[in-house]
SEGU-228590 format. One record per residue (C-alpha): residue number from 1; x negated, y negated, z negated; residue in three letters; chain. Coordinates in pm, 1 decimal. Each point is the difference from the previous one (the first is absolute). Last residue first. Layout:
SEGU-228590
+-----+----------+----------+----------+------+-----+
: seq :        u :        v :        w : type : mol :
+-----+----------+----------+----------+------+-----+
: NUM :        X :        Y :        Z :  ALA :   A :
...
+-----+----------+----------+----------+------+-----+
END
This chain:
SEGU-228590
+-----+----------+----------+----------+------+-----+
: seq :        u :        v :        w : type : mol :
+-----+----------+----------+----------+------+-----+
: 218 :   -356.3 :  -2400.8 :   -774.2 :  UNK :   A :
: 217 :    169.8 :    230.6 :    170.7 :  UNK :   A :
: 216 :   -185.4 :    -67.2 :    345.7 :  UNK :   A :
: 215 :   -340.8 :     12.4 :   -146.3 :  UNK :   A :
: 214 :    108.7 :    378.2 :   -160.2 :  UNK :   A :
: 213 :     77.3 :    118.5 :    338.5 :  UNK :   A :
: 212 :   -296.6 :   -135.2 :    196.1 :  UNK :   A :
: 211 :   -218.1 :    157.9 :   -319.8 :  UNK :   A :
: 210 :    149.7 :    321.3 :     27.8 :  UNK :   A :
: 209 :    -35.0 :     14.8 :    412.5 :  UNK :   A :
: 208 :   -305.8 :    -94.7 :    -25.6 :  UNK :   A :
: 207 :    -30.4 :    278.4 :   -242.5 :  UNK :   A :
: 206 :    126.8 :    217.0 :    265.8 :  UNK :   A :
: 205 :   -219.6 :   -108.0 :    267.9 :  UNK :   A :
: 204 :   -299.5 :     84.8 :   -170.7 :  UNK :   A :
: 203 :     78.7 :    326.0 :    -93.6 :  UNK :   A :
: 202 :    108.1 :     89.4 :    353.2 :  UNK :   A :
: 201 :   -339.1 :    -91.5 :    126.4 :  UNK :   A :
: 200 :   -195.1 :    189.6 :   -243.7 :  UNK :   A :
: 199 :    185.4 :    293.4 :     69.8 :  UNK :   A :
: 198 :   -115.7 :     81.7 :    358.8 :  UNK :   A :
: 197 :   -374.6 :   -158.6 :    -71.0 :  UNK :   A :
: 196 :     -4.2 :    218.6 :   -275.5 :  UNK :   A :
: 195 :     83.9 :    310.8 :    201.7 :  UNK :   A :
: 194 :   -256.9 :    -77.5 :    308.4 :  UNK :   A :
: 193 :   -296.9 :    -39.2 :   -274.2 :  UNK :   A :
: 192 :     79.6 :    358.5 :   -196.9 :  UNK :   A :
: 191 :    -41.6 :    143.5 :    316.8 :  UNK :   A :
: 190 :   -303.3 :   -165.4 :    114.7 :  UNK :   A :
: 189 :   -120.2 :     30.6 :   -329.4 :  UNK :   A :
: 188 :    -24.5 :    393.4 :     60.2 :  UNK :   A :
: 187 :   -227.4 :     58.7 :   -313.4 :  UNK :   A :
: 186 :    188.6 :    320.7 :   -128.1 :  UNK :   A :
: 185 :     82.7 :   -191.1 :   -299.6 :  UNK :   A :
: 184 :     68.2 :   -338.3 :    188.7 :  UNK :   A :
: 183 :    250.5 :    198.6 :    207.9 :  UNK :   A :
: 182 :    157.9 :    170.6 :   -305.7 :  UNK :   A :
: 181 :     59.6 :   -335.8 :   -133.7 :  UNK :   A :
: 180 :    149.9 :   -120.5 :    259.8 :  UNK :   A :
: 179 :    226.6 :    303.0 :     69.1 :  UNK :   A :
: 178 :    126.1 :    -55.1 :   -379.8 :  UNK :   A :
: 177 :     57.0 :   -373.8 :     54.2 :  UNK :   A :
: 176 :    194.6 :     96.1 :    297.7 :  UNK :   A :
: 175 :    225.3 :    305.0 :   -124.7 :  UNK :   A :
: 174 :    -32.7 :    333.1 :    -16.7 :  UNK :   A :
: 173 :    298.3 :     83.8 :   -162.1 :  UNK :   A :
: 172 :    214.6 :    222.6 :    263.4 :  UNK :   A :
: 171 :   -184.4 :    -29.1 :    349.2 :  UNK :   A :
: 170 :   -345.6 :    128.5 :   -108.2 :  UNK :   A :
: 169 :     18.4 :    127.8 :   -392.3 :  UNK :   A :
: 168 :   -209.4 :   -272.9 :   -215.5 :  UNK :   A :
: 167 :     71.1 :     86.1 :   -352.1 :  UNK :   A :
: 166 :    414.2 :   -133.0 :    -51.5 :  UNK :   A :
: 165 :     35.6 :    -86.4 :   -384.4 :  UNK :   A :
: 164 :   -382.7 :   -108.8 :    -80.7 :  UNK :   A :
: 163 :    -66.2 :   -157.1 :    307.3 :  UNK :   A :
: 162 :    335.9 :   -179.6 :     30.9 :  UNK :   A :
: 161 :    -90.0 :   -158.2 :   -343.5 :  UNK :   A :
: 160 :   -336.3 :    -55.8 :    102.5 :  UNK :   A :
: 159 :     24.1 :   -167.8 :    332.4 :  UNK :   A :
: 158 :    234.1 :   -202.1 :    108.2 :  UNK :   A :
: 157 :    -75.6 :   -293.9 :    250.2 :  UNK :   A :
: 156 :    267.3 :    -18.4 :    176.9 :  UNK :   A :
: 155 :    277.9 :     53.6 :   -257.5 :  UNK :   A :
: 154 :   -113.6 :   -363.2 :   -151.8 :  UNK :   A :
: 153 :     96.5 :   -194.0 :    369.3 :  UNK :   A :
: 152 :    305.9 :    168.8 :      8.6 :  UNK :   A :
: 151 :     36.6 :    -89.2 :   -389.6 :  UNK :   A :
: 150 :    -70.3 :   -345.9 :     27.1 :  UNK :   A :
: 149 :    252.6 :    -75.1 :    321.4 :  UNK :   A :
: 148 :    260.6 :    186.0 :   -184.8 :  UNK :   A :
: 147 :    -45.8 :   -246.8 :   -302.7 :  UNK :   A :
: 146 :    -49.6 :   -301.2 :    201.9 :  UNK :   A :
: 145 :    344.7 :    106.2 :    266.1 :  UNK :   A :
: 144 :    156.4 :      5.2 :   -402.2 :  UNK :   A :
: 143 :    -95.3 :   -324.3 :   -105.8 :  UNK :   A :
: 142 :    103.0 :   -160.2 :    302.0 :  UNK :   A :
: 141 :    370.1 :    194.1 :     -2.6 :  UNK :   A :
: 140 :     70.7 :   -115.5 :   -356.6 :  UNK :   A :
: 139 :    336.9 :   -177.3 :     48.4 :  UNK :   A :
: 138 :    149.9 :    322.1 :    168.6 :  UNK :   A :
: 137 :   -140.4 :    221.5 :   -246.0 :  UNK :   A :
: 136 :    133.2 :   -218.5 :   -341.8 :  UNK :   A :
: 135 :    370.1 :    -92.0 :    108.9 :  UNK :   A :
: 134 :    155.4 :    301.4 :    208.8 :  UNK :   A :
: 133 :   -226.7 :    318.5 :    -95.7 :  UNK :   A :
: 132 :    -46.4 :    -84.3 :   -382.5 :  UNK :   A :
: 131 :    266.8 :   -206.9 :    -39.7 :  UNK :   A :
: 130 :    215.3 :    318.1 :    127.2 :  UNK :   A :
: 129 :   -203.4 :    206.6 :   -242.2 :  UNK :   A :
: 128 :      7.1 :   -240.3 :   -331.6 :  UNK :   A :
: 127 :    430.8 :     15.4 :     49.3 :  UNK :   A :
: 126 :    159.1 :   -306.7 :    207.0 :  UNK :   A :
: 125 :    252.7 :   -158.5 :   -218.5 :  UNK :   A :
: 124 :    -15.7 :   -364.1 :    176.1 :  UNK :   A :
: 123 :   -128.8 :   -140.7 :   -338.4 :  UNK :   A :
: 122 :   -277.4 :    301.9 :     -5.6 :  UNK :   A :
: 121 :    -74.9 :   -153.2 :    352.4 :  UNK :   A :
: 120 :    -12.2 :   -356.1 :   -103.0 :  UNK :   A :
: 119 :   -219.6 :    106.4 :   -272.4 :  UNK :   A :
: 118 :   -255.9 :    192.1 :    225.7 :  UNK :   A :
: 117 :     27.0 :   -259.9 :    258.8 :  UNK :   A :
: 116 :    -32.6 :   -280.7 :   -273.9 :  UNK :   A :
: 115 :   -380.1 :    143.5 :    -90.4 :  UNK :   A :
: 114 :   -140.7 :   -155.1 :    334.7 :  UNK :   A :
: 113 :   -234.1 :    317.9 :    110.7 :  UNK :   A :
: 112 :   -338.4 :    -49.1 :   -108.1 :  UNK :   A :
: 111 :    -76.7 :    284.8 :   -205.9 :  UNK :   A :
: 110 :    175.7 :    255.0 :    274.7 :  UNK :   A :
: 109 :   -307.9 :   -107.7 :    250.8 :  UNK :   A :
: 108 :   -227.4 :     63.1 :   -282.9 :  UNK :   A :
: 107 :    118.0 :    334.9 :   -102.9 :  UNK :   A :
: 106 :     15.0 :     94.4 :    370.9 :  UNK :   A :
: 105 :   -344.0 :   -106.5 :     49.2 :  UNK :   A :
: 104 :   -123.3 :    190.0 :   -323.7 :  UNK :   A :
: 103 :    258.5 :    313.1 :     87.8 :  UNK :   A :
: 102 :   -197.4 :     85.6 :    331.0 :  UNK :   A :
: 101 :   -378.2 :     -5.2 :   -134.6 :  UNK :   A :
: 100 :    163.5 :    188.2 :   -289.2 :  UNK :   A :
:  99 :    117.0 :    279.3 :    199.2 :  UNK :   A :
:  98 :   -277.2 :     63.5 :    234.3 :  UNK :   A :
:  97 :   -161.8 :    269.0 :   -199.6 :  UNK :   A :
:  96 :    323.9 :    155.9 :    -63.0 :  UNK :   A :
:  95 :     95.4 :    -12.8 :    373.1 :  UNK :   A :
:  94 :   -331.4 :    185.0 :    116.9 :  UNK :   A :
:  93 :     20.4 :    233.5 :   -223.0 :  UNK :   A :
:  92 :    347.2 :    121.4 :    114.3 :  UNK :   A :
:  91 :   -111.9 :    -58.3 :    406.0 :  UNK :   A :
:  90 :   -311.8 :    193.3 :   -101.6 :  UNK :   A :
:  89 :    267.1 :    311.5 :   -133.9 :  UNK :   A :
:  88 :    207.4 :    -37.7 :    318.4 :  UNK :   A :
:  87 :   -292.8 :     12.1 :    205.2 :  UNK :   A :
:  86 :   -101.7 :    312.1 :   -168.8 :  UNK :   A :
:  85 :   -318.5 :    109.3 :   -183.6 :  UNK :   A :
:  84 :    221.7 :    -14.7 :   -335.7 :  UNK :   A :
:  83 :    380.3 :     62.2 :     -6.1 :  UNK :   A :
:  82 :      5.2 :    364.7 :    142.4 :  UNK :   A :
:  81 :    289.7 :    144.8 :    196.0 :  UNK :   A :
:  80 :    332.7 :    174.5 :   -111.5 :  UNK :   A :
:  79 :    213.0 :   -304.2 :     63.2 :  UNK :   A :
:  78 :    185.7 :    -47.5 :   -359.3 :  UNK :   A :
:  77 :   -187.9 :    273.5 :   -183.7 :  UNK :   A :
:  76 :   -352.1 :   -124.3 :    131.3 :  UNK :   A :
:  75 :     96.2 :   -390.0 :    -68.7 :  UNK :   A :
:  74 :    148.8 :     97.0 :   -395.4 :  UNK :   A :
:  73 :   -329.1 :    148.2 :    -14.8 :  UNK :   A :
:  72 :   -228.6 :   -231.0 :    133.8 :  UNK :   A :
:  71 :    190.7 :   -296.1 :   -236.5 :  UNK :   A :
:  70 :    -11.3 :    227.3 :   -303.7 :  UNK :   A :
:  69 :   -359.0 :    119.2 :     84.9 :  UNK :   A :
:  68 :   -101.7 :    361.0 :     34.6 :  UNK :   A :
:  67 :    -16.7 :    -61.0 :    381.3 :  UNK :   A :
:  66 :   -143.1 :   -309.1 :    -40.8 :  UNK :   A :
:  65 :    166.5 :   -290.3 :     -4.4 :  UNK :   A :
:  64 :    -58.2 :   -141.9 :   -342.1 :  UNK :   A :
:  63 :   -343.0 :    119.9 :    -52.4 :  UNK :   A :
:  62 :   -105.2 :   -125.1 :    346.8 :  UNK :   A :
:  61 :    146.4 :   -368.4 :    -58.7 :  UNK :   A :
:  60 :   -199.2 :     41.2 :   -318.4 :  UNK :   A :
:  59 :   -332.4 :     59.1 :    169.6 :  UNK :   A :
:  58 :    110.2 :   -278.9 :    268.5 :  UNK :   A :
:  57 :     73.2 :   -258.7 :   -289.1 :  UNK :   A :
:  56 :   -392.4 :     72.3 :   -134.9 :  UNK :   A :
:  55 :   -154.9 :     -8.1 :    381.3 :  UNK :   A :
:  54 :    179.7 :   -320.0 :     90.2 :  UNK :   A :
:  53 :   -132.6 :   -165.5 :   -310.4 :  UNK :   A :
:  52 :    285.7 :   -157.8 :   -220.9 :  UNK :   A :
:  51 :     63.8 :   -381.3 :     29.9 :  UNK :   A :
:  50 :    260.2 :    -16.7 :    257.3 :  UNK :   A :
:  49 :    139.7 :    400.3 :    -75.8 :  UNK :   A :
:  48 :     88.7 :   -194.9 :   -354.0 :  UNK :   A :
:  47 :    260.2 :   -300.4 :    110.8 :  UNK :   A :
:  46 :    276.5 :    183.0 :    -11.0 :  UNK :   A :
:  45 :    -80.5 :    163.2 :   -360.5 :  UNK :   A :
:  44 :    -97.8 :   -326.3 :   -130.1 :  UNK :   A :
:  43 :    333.2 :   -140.2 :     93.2 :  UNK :   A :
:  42 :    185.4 :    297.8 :   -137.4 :  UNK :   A :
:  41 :   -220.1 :    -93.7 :   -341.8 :  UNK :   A :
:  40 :     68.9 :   -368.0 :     15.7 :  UNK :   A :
:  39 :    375.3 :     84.7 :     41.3 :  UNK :   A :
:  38 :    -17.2 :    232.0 :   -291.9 :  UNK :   A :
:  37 :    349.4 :   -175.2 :   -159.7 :  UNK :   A :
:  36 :    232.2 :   -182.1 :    284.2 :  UNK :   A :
:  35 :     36.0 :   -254.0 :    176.3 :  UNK :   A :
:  34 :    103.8 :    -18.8 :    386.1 :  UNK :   A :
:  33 :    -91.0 :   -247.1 :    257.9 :  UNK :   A :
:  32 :   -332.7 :     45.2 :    155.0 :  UNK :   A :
:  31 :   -143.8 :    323.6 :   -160.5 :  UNK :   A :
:  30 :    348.7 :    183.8 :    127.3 :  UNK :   A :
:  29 :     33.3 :   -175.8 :    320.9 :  UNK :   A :
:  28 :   -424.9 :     86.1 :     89.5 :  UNK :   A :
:  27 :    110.1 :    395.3 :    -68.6 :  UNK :   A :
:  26 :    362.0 :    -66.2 :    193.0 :  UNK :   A :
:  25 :   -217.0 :   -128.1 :    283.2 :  UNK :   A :
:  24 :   -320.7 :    259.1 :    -18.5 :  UNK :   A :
:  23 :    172.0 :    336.7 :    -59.2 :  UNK :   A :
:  22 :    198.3 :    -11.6 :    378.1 :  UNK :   A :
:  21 :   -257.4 :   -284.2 :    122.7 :  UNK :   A :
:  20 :   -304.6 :    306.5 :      7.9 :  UNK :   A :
:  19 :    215.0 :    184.7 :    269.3 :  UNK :   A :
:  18 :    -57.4 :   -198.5 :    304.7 :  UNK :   A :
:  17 :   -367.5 :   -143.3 :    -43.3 :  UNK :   A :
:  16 :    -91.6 :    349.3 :   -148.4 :  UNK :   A :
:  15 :    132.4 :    149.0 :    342.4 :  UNK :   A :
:  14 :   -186.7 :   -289.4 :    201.3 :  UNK :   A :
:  13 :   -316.8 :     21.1 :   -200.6 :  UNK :   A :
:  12 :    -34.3 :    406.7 :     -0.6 :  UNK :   A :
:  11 :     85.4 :     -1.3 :    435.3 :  UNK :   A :
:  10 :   -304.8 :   -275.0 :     18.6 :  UNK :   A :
:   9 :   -211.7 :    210.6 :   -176.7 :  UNK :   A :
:   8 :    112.6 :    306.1 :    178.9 :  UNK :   A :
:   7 :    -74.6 :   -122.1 :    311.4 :  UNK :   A :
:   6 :   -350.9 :   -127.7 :    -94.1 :  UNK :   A :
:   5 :    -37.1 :    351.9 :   -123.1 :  UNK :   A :
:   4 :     93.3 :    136.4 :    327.5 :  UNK :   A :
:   3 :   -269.6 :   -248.3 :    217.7 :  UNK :   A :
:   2 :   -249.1 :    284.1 :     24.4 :  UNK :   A :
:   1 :   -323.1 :   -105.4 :    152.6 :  UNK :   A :
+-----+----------+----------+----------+------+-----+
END
């Protein structure tokens, strides 16, 4: 059996897992604390890759980065390689589709942060940034180990979306939910049984992990 894909599941998770807090924590800031007109609609727009179908997000993940795209083409004339069927093009999919399971436990966290830090730091003349990064991240560390915890265990399990922009190319996008479902196609389910058991595990532990940290905030 070929243990790549599992591999490169676990090597998608940790690099959304790292990157996806760059867009999620000034996204989850913004819907937390700040007013302004079309809020509902930029909030509906973050939220949509949760309730679209995997397949339907993927198709227009492949639009945009294709190599006729404006993403895939601003990609090709920047490195001179192609966006889609690439790691780097699953790892893009792969932290759009994970973006609103990051910014709702953000959001939250930020929602229940003692409203005199922000005021005692506007009194103290800090600017929204530096209360961003000095007052509201370092008070919001549980909610933010939750989020990261929720999308490692979410870029696991992938499927469509990474489908859709990366095919199934051995040792580049083939990842573990792919390999599994090629395995139960080609009726090895011995194959497809050792892979499940190897994420299953790791799933589980990370929404323990979730629900320890969310017992010990409240």
């Amino acid at each position: 059996m070929d243990f790549y894909p599992l591999v490169l599941s676990a090597k998608l998770a940790v690099a959304t897992t790292l990157f996806i807090p760059v867009v999620a924590a000034p996204t989850a800031y913004i819907l937390a604390f700040c007013r302004f007109r079309g809020k509902s609609l930029f909030d509906a727009v973050v939220s949509l890759p949760m309730v679209l179908p995997p397949t339907v997000l993927g198709f227009g993940l492949l639009i945009l980065m294709g190599p006729q795209g404006p993403l895939g083409g601003l990609w090709r004339d920047a490195t001179g390689e192609r966006m889609v069927f690439s790691f780097s093009g699953i790892l893009v999919a792969s932290l759009v589709y994970n973006l609103p399971f990051a910014v709702q436990p953000m959001r939250a966290a930020f929602d229940k942060l003692d409203i005199r830090l922000l005021e005692n730091s506007a009194v103290l003349g800090l600017s929204p940034t530096a209360t961003f990064f000095r007052v509201v991240l370092p008070n919001s560390i549980p909610g933010l180990t939750a989020a990261a915890m929720l999308v490692f265990a979410h870029s696991l399990g992938e499927f469509g979306v990474i489908l859709m922009v990366g095919g199934s190319i051995p040792g580049s996008t083939k990842v573990a939910s792919i390999a599994i479902y090629e395995a139960v196609e080609a009726m090895r389910y011995q194959d497809a049984l050792y892979m499940s058991l190897a994420i299953i595990p790791v799933s589980f532990l990370a929404l323990l992990a979730i629900n320890y940290i969310n017992g010990r905030r409240r």
